[in-house]
C-alpha positions in Angstrom: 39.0 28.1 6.4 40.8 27.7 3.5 43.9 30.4 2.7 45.7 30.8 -0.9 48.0 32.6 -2.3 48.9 33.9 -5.2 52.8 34.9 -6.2 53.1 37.5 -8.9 56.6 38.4 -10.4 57.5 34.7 -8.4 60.8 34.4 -10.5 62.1 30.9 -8.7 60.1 31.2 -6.3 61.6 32.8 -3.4 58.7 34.3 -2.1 56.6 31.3 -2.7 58.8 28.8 -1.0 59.1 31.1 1.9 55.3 31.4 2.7 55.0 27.6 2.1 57.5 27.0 5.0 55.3 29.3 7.1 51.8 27.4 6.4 50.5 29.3 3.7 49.3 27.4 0.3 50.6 29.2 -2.3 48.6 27.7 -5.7 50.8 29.6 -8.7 53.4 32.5 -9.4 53.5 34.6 -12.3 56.6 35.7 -14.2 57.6 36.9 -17.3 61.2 35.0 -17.4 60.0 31.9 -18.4 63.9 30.6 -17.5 62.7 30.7 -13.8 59.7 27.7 -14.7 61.6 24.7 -14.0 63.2 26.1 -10.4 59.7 27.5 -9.6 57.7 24.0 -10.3 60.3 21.8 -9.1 60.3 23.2 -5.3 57.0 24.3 -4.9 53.7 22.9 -5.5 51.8 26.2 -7.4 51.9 26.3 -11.1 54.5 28.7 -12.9 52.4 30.9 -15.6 54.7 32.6 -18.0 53.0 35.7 -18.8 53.4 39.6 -18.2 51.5 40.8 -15.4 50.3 43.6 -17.7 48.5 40.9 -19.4 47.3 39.3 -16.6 43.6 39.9 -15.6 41.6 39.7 -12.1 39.4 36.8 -13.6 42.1 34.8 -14.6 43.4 35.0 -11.1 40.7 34.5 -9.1 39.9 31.6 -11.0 43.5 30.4 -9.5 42.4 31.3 -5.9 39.6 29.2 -6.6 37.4 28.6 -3.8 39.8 29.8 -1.3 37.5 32.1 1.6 41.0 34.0 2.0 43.0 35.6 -0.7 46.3 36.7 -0.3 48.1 38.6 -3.5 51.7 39.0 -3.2 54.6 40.1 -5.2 58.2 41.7 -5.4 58.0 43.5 -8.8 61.6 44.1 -10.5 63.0 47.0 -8.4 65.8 47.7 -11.1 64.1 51.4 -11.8 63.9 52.0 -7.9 67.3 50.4 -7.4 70.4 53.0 -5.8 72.5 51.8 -8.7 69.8 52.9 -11.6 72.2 54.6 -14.0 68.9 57.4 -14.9 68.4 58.7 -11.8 66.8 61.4 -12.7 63.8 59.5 -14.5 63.3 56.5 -13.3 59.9 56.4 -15.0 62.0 56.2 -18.4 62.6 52.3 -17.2 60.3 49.4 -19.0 59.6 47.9 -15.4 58.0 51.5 -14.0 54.4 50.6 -14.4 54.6 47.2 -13.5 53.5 48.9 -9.7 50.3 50.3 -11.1 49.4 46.8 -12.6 50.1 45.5 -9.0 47.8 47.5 -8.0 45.2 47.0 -10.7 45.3 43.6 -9.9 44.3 44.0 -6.6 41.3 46.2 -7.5 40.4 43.4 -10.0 40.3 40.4 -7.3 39.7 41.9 -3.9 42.2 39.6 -1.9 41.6 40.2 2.1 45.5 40.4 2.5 48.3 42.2 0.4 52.4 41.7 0.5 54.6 43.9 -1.7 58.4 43.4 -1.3 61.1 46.1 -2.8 64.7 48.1 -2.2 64.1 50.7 -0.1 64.6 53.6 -2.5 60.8 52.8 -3.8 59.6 54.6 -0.5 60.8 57.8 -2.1 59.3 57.6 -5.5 55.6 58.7 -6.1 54.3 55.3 -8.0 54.6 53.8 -4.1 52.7 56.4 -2.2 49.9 56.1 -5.1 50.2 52.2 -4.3 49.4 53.0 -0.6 47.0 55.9 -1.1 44.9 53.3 -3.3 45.4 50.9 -1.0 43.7 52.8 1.9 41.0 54.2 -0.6 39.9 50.4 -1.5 39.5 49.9 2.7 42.4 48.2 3.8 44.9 48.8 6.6 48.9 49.1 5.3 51.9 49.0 7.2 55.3 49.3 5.6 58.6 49.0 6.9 62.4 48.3 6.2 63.5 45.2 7.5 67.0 43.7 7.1 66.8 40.1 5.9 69.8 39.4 8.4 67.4 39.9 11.4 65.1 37.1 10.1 67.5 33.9 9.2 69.0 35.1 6.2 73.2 35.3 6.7 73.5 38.3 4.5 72.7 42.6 4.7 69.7 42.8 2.7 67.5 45.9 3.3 64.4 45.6 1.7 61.0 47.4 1.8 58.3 45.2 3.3 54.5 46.3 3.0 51.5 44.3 4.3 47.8 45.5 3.8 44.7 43.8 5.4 40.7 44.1 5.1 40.4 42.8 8.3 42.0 45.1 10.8 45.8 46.9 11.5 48.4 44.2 10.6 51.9 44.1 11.7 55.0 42.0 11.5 56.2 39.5 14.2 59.3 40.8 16.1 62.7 39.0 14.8 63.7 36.3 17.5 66.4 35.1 15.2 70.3 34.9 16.1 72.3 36.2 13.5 73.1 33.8 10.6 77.2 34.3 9.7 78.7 33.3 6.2 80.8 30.6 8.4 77.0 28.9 9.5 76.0 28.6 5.7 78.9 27.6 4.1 81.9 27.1 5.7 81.2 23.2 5.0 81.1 23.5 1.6 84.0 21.4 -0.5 86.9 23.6 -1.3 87.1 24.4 -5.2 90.0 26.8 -7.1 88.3 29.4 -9.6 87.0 28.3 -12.5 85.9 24.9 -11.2 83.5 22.8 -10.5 82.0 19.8 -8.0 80.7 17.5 -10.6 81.2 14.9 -7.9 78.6 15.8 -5.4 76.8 19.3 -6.8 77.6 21.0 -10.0 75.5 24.3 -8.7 79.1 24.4 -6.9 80.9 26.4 -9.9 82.7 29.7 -9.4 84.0 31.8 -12.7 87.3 31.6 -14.1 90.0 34.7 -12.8 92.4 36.5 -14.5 96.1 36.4 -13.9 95.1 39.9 -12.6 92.5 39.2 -9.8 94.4 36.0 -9.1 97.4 38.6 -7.6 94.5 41.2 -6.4 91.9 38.4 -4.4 95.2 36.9 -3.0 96.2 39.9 -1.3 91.8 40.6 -0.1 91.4 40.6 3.7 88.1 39.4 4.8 86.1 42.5 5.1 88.6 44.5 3.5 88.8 46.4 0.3 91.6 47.1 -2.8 93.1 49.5 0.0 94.7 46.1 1.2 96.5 45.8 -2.0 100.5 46.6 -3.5 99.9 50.1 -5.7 100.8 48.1 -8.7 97.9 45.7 -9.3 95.8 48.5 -8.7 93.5 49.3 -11.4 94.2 52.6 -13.2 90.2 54.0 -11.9 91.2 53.6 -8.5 94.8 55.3 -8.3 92.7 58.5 -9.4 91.1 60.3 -6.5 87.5 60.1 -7.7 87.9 56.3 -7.5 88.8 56.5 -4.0 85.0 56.2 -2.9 84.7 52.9 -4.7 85.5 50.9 -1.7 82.7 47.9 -1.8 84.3 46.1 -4.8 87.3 43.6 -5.0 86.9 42.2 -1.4 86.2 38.9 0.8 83.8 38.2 3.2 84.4 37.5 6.4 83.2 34.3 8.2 81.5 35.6 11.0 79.9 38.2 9.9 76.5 38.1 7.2 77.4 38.4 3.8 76.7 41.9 1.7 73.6 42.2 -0.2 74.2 39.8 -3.0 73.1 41.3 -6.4 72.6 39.2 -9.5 76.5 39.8 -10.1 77.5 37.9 -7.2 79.5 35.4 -8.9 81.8 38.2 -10.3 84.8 39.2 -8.0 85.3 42.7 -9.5 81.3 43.5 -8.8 81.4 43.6 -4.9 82.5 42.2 -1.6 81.7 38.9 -3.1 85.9 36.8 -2.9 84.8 33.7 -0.6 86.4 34.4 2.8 89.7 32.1 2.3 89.7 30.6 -1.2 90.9 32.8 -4.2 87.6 32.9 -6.1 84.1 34.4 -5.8 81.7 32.2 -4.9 79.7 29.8 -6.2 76.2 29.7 -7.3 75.1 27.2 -4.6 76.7 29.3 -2.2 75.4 32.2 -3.3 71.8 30.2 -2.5 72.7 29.1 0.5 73.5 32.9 1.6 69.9 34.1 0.0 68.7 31.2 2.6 67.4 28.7 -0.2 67.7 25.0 1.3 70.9 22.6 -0.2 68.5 21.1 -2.1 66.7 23.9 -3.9 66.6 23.0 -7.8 67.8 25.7 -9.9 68.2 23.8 -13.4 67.3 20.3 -14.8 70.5 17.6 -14.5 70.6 17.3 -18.4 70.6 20.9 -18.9 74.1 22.7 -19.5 74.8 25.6 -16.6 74.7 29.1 -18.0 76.2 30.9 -14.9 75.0 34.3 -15.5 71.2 33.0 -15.9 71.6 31.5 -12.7 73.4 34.0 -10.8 70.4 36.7 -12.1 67.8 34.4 -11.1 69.3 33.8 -7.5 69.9 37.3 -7.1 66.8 39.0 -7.6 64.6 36.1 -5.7 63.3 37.3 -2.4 65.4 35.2 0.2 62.7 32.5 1.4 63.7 32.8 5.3 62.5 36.8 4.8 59.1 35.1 2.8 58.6 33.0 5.5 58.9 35.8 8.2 56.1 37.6 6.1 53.9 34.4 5.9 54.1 33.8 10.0 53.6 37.8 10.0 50.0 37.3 7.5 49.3 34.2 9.8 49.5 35.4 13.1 47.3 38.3 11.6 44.5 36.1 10.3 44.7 33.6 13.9 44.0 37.0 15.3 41.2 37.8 13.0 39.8 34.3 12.7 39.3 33.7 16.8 38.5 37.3 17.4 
């Protein structure tokens, strides 16, 4: 019995790599950036198609499934309008990624795949665009299950709640119990060569790069505590927000990690200091891009850029953090898998 899959908003390939691990042939991803194209293609064996899924149609993607007898359609749209730290709260619909659910959900209408995964933040369980996506889910016969899992309990060394959904036509579907130890920031990448901010490992990996600090943040990182917060710090490099009192509630910025703990959930911002708990647990600087892989779970070797190209942190950073950590894509594949065994020997 052959079983394809199909990755929609794939970025560089997260997801994909993630089911792949798990046994499940995933034959293209779809994404807008076309930035994400080499990373995606590189470690993965589907095709990257750079196109908006509002331009994508059911033919066109069946005609990837091919001849496969079971379809799986999966995808973690952009959750930026769902996201906590959406600056409109009070319309999220206002945001240019809002519908992007609906043509999910066309999509699946359009193709009839026998299984459905949909990954997001948590704050899309709230919002009425995901109870349409279930409602229409049931309505076109399958069975959905959604729950918020924490990436830590599944490989990944870092707090990363995240809303999982699986849908079947063949029956209830669940996800496999975690039997994973807890992955620390000391397991990932406590190996890792020692740089100073601002440099980077053109010896042995140049995906080993951390920003440049101010004089400023030099002083303020210097006197972090792993786990800590700018409460650790002398009054005087204090920034001016946070000697007010309604900047005393901003305590997740400006501080290390601590070795044996997971990381915090990385954000595309991950290589900035200023932007969360991200200081590396000893050395003054954030960290670096490969380590900010390493904590999403993507293997040393993972390919983020071609070895002529020049590194544009930021790009990287983005595309690192909004990828789906491929140790949580690989708990959903052996979750889809276990399903079908039961389905296919039933």
């Amino acid at each position: 019995m052959k079983i394809s899959a199909v990755d929609l908003f794939c970025g560089i390939g997260g997801l994909t790599y993630g089911l792949s691990q798990a046994g499940i042939e995933v034959v293209a991803g779809i994404d807008f950036d076309e930035s994400c194209k080499f990373a995606y293609e590189q470690n993965n064996h589907g095709k990257f198609l750079h196109r908006s899924i509002c331009e994508v149609g059911g033919e066109e993607v069946n005609n990837l499934f091919g001849d496969a007898n079971i379809k799986i359609l999966v995808g973690c749209a952009p959750c930026q309008p769902f996201s906590a730290h959406q600056k409109n709260k009070k319309d999220r619909s206002l945001h240019k990624d809002w519908g992007l659910l609906y043509d999910f959900l066309r999509l699946i209408k359009e193709t009839s795949p026998q299984i459905v995964s949909m990954e997001n933040v948590p704050e899309l369980k709230k919002e009425k665009v995901f109870a349409d996506f279930v409602d229409d889910l049931k309505a076109q016969g399958y069975s959905v299950n959604f729950k918020i899992h924490d990436a830590s309990d599944y490989g990944v060394a870092q707090r990363r709640k995240r809303l999982l959904l699986l849908a079947s036509k063949f029956g209830n579907i669940d996800f496999l119990e975690s039997k994973f130890k807890k992955v620390t920031v000391r397991d990932m990448i406590y190996k890792i060569d020692k740089i100073v901010a601002g440099a980077v490992d053109n010896k042995k990996d140049r995906l080993h790069i951390s920003p440049t600090l101010t004089d400023i943040n030099i002083q303020r990182i210097k006197q972090s505590k792993p786990g800590g917060s700018w409460h650790d710090w002398d009054e005087a490099i204090l920034p001016n927000c946070y000697k007010k009192a309604t900047g005393q509630s901003y305590k997740s910025v400006y501080g290390r990690m601590s070795w044996d703990d997971v990381a915090p959930t990385l954000t595309t911002q991950f290589i900035n200091y200023g932007t969360g708990r991200f200081g590396h647990p000893e050395q003054d600087r954030a960290i670096s891009l490969r380590e900010g892989a390493l904590l999403q779970s993507f293997p040393m070797g993972y390919k983020f850029i071609d070895k002529n190209e020049k590194i544009c942190m930021r790009k990287i950073a983005k595309q690192i953090g909004n990828a789906v950590p491929p140790k949580l894509g690989e708990h959903i594949g052996k979750s889809i898998l276990k399903h079908l065994e039961g389905y296919i020997n039933g």
